[in-house]
C-alpha positions as CSV (number, residue, x, y, z in Angstrom):
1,X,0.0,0.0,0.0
2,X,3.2,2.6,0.8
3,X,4.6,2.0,-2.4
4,X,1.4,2.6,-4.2
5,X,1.1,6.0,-2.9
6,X,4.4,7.0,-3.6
7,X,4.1,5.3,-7.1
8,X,2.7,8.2,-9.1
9,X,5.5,10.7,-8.1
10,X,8.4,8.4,-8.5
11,X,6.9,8.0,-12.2
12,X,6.6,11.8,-12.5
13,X,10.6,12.3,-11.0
14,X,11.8,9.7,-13.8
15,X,9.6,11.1,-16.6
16,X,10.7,14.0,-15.9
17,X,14.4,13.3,-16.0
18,X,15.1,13.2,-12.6
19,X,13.2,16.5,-11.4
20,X,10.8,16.7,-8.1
21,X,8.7,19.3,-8.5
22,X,6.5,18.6,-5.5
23,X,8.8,19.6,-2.2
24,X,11.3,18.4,0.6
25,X,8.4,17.0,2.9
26,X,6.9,15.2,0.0
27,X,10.8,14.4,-0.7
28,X,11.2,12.7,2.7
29,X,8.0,11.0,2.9
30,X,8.8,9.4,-0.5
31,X,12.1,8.1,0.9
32,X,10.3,6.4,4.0
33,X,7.4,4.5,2.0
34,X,10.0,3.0,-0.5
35,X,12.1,1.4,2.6
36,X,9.4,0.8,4.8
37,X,8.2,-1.0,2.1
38,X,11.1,-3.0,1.1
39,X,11.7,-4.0,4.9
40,X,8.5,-5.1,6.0
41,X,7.8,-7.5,3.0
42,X,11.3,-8.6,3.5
43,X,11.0,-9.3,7.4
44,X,7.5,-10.2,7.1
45,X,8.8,-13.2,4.5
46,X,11.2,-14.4,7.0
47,X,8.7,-14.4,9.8
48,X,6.6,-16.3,7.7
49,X,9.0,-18.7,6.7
50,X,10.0,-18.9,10.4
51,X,5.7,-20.2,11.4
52,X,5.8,-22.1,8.5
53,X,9.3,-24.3,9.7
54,X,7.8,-24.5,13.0
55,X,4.3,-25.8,11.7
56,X,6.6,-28.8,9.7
57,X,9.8,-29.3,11.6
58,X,7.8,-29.0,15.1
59,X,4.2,-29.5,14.9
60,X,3.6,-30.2,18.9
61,X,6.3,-28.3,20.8
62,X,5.0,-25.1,18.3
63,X,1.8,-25.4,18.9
64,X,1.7,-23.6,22.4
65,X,3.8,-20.0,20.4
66,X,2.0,-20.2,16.8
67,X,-1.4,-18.8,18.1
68,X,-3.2,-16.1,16.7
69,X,-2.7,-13.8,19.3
70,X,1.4,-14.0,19.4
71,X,1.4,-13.3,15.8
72,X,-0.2,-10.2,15.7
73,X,2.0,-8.8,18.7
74,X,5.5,-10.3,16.5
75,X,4.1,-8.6,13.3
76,X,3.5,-5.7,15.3
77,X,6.8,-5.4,16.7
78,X,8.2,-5.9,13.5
79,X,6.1,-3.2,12.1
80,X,7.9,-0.6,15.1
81,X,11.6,-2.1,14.7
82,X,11.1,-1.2,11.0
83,X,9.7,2.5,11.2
84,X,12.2,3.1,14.1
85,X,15.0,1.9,11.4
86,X,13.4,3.7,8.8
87,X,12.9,7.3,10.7
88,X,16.1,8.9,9.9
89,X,15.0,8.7,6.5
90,X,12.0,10.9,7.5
91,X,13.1,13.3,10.3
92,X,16.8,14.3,8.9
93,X,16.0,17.5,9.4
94,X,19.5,18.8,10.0
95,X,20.9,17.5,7.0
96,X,18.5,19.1,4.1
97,X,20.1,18.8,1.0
98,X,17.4,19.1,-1.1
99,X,17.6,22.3,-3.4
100,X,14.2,22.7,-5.5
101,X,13.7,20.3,-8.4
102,X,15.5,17.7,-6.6
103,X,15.1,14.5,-4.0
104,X,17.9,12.9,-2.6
105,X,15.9,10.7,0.2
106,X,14.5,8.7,-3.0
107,X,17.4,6.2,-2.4
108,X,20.1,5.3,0.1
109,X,23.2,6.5,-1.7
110,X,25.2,6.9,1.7
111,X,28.8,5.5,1.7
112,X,29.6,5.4,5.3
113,X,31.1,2.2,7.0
114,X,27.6,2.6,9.0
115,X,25.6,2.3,6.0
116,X,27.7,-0.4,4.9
117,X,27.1,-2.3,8.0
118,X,23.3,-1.6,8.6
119,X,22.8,-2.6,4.8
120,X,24.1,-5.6,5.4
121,X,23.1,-6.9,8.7
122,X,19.7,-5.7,7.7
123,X,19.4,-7.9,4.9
124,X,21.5,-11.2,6.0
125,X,19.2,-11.6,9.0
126,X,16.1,-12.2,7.4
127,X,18.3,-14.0,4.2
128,X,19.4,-16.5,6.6
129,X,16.0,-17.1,8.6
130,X,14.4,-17.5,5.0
131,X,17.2,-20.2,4.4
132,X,17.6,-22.1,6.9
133,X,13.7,-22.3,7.5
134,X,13.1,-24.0,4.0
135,X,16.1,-26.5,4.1
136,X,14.8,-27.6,7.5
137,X,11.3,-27.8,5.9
138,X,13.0,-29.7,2.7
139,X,14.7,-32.1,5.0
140,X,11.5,-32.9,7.0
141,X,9.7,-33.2,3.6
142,X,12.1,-36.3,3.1
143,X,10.1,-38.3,5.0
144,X,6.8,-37.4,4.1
145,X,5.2,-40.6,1.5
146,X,2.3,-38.5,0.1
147,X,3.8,-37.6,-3.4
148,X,1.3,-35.0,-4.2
149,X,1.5,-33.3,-1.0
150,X,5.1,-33.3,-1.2
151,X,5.6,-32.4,-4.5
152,X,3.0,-29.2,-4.1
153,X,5.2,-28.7,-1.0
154,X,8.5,-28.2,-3.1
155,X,7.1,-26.7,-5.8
156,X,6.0,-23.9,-3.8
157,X,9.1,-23.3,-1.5
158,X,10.9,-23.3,-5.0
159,X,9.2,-20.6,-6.2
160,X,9.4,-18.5,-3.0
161,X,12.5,-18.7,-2.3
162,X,13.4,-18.2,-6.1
163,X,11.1,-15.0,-5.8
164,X,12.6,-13.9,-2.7
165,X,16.0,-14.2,-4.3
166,X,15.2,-12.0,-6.9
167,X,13.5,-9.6,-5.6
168,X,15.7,-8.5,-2.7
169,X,19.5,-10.2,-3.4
170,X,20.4,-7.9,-7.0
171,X,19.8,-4.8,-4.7
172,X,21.6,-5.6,-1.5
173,X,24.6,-7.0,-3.8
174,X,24.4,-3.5,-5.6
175,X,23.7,-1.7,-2.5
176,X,27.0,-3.1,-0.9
177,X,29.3,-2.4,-4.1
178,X,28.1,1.0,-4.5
179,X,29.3,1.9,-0.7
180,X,32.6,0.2,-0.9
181,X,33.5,1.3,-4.6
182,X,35.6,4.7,-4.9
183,X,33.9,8.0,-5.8
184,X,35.0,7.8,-9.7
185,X,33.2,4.1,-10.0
186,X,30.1,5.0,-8.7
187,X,28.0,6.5,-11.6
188,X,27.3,3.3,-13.1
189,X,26.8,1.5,-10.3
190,X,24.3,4.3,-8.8
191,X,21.8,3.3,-11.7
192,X,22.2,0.1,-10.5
193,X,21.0,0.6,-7.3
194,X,18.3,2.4,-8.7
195,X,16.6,-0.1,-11.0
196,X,17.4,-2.9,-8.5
197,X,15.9,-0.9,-5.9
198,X,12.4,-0.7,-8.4
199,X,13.3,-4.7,-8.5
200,X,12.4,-4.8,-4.7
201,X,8.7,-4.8,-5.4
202,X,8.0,-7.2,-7.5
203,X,8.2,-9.3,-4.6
204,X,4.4,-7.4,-3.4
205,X,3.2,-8.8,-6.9
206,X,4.3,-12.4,-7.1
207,X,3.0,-13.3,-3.4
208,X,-0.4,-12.6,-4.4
209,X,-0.3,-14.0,-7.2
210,X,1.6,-17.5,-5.9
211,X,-0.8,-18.0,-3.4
212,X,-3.7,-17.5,-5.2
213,X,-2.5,-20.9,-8.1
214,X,-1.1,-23.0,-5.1
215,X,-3.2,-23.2,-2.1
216,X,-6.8,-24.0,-2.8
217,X,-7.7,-22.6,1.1
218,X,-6.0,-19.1,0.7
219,X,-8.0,-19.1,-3.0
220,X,-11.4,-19.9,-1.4
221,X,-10.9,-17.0,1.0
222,X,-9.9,-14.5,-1.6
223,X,-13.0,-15.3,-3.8
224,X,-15.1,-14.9,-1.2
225,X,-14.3,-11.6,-0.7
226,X,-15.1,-11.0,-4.3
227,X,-18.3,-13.7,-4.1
228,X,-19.7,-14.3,-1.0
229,X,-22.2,-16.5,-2.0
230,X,-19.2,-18.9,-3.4
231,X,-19.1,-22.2,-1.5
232,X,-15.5,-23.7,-1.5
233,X,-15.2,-26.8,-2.9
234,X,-12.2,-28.2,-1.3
235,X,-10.6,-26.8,2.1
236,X,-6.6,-27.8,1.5
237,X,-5.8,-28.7,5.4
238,X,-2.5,-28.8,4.4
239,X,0.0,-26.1,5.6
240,X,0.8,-25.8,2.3
């Protein structure tokens, strides 16, 4: 939902060629969305990932934490850890270097050894919860006889973790070689991190969209929404 309301300026700044003709606040509440954006689908994933290792890896000794109730309070911790994080890009109020008909809060372009370090540990956190949480999954899936269920199983932690991959990894990897990267390198590699930062929300797309074609319970729901008088046919009991 952020990135859709920031979506019809940052097409107006490009078309443009790179001019922001609607003001600092504007500037700096562009800058948040984006990130917030980025952040909480990528932490959301890895929480996510983390319910859905416990559900298979530890189906009794989970059952006491995956309750209703502790997941809204973990998403909504999440949600504050990541506006906290985010806030600097917002309230920078000492540091405005915004002349008019430019944005500089549109993307993190900061070369500090701080930057270096926050991009990073921000981003290998949630990589390896997503990780480790689907090998352990694969490697409980090894026992499992029910073909169908296991291959539907696979197929889908392929394709999330594939989409995960893409989505966030090209901008991290350009993110980090911007920082370290001299002055006189960085032109290239500063359009880099711009269309691999775009990249970051196709992620928001392909969720959706996954869900909907591979489980037959989270498709029932969603039509219902659009037709309530639709009776599901089949209620997949399966996790996945």
């Amino acid at each position: 939902m952020s990135y859709i309301l920031i979506l019809p300026m940052r097409i107006v700044y490009h078309l443009s060629d790179n001019h922001w003709p609607f003001g600092h606040v504007l500037c700096q509440l562009s800058g948040f969305l984006f990130y917030l954006n980025m952040y909480s689908s990528l932490y959301l994933m890895s929480l996510i990932s983390l319910d859905r290792c416990l559900a298979v890896v530890l189906p009794l000794k989970s059952r006491s934490v995956r309750k209703a109730k502790y997941a809204r309070i973990a998403v909504g911790v999440l949600w504050v850890l990541v506006i906290v994080s985010m806030s600097p890009t917002l309230f920078s109020i000492g540091k405005l270097t915004n002349s008019p008909g430019t944005c500089s809060k549109l993307y993190l372009e900061k070369t500090t050894p701080k930057a270096l370090v926050s991009t990073i540990v921000a981003f290998v956190i949630p990589l390896t919860t997503v990780v480790v949480s689907y090998v352990l999954i694969l490697l409980k899936l090894r026992t499992v006889t029910q073909r169908p269920v296991k291959d539907k199983a696979i197929k889908m932690i392929i394709l999330i973790v594939t989409n995960f991959l893409l989505a966030f990894v090209p901008y991290h990897v350009s993110r980090v070689m911007y920082i370290v990267t001299p002055a006189a390198g960085r032109m290239s590699l500063g359009k880099a991190n711009r269309i691999t930062s775009a990249l970051t929300c196709v992620s928001g797309v392909l969720d959706p969209v996954m869900y909907f074609f591979l489980n037959q319970a989270y498709r029932d729901q969603l039509l219902r929404l659009f037709c309530k008088k639709r009776r599901p046919k089949y209620v997949d009991n399966s996790y996945f």
